[in-house]
C-alpha positions in Angstrom: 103.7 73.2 30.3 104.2 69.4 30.0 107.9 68.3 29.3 109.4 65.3 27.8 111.5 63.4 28.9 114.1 63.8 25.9 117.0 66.2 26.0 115.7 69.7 26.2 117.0 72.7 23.6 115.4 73.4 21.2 116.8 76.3 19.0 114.9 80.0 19.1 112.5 81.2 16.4 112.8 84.6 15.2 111.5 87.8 16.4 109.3 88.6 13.9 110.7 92.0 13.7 110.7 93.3 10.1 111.1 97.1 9.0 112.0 99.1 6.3 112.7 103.0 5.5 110.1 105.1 4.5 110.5 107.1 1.5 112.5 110.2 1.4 114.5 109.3 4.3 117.8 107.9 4.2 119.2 105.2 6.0 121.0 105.6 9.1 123.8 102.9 9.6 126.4 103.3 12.2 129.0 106.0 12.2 132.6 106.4 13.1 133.6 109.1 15.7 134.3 112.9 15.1 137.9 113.0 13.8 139.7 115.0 16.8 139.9 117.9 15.1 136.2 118.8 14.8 134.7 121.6 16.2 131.8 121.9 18.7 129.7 123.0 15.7 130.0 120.0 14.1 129.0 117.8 17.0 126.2 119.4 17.4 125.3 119.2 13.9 125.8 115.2 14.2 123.7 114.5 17.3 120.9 116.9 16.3 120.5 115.1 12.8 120.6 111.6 14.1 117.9 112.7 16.8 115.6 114.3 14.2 115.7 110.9 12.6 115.2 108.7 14.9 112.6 110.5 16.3 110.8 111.3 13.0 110.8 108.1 11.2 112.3 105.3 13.0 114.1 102.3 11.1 112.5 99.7 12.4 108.6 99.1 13.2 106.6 96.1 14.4 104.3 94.5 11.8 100.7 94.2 13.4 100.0 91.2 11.2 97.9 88.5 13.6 100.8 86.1 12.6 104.0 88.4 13.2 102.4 88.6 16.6 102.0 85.3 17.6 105.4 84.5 16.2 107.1 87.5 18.9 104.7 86.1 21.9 106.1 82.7 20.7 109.7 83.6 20.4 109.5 85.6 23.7 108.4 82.7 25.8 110.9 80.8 24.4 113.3 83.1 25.5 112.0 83.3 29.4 111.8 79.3 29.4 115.2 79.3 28.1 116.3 81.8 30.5 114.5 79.8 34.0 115.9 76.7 32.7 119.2 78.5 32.5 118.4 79.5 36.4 117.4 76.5 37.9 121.0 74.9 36.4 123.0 77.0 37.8 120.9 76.6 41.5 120.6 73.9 43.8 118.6 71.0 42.7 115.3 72.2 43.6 113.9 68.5 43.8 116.6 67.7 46.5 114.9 70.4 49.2 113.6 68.9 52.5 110.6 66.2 52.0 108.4 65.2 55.0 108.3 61.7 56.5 105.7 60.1 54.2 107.2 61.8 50.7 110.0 59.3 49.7 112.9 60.0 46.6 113.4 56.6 44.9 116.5 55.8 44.0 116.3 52.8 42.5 113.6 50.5 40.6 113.9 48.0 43.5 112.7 50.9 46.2 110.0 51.7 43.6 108.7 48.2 43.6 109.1 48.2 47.2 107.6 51.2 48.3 104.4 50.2 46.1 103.7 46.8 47.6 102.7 47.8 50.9 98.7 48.3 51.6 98.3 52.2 51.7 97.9 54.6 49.1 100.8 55.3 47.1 101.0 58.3 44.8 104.1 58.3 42.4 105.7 61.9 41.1 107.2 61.3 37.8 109.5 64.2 37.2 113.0 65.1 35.6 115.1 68.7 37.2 114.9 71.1 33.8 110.7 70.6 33.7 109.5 73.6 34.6 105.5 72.8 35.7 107.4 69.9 38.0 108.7 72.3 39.5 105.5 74.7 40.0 104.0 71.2 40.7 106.4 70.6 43.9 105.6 72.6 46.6 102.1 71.5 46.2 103.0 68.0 46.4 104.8 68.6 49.7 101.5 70.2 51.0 99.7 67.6 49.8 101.7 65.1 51.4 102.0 66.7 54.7 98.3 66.7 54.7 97.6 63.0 54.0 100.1 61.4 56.4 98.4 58.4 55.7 99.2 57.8 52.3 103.1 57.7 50.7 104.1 60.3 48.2 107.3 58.8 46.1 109.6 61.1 44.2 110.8 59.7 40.1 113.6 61.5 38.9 113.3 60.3 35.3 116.3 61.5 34.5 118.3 59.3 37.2 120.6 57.2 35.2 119.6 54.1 38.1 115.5 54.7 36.7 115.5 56.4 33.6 115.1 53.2 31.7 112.3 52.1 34.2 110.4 54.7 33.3 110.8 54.9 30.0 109.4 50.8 29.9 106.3 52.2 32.4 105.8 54.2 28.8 105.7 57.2 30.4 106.2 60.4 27.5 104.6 63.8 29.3 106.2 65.3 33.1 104.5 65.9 35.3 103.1 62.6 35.5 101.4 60.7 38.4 100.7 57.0 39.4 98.3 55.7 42.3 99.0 52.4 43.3 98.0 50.0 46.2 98.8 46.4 46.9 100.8 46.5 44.4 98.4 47.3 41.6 98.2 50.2 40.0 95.0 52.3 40.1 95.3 55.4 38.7 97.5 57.7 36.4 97.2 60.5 34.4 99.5 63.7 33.3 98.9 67.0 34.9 100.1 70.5 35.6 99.6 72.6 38.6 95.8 74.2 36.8 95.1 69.8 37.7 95.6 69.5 41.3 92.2 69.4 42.3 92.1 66.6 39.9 95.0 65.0 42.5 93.0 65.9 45.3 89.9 64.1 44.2 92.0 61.2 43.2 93.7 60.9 46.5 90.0 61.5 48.5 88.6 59.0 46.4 91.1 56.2 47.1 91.6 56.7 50.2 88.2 56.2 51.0 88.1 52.7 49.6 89.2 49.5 50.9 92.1 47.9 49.5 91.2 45.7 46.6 93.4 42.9 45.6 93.3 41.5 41.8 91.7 44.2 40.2 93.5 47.1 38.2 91.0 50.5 37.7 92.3 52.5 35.5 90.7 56.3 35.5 91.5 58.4 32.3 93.1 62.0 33.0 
């Protein structure tokens, strides 16, 4: 799931539940306690009714309509991305975890221009904490890195007040979002989610393969 990199909460659709009483039957709203002088008899009487009901005929039923479906399946994703979002705020930044040596966090747009100008392979991780396939994305990206120490792997928090400007003028819209860059020059860039790291692999195989070119800007489409 790609994110933006505007605010995230959006409000939460309906269920699609709908339901209605069938004939003959009639409703069953709630009800206040046995007054404290009635007998055994009488609870009885009260729990075996409301059990005969609710068993028989219940209230509410599930339309099967193809639409009333897709609306619940809907709703009830939006629910578990609302609830992991609501997870990973109340946890430890997930992006501040250990990094090896060749996966940098930039801080500022001056160590972004920095890290880039040097002659190996550079592979920027555009990201902001509440996206949720950034964050499926990240342990792959520290595999990756620890696998090609040759290359450097540079962390974008998009939502750093210091870079969130920076990005927004590199016009990037969709998270997870990558940049391959040599010499200064950018090569390669494209938006992905974790079903796309081969896509990353090849891209990193393929560059690093081939010889630093100066002057010349490739740019591959995702």
């Amino acid at each position: 799931m790609q994110q933006s990199l505007g605010p995230v909460g959006q409000p939460l659709g309906s269920l699609g539940l709908s339901g209605r009483p069938r004939k003959g039957v009639r409703d069953v709203g709630p009800r206040l306690p046995p007054p404290a002088t009635a007998s055994v008899s009488d609870f009885a009487t009260h729990d075996s009714t409301r059990t005969s009901l609710a068993g028989e005929r219940p209230n509410l039923v599930l339309s099967g309509h193809p639409d009333a479906v897709r609306r619940r399946q809907e709703a009830s994703k939006r629910l578990r991305d609302a609830k992991i979002q609501g997870e990973l705020a109340s946890r430890e930044a997930w992006f501040e975890g250990p990094l090896p040596d060749n996966f940098l966090r930039v801080r500022t747009p001056e160590d972004f221009m920095e890290a880039i100008a040097g002659d190996n392979l550079v592979i920027a991780d555009f990201f902001v904490p509440w996206c949720l396939a950034c964050r499926r994305f990240h342990p792959a990206l520290i595999k990756l890195a620890s696998n090609n120490p040759e290359c450097t792997f540079m962390a974008v928090n998009g939502a750093d007040h210091a870079l969130h400007e920076f990005v927004a003028n590199l016009g990037i819209e969709k998270l997870p979002y990558f940049q391959f860059y040599r010499c200064g020059e950018i090569l390669s860039q494209f938006a992905a989610n974790l079903s796309k790291i081969g896509q990353l692999r090849a891209e990193i195989d393929f560059y690093k393969a081939r010889a630093p070119e100066r002057g010349r800007c490739v740019i591959s489409q995702p």
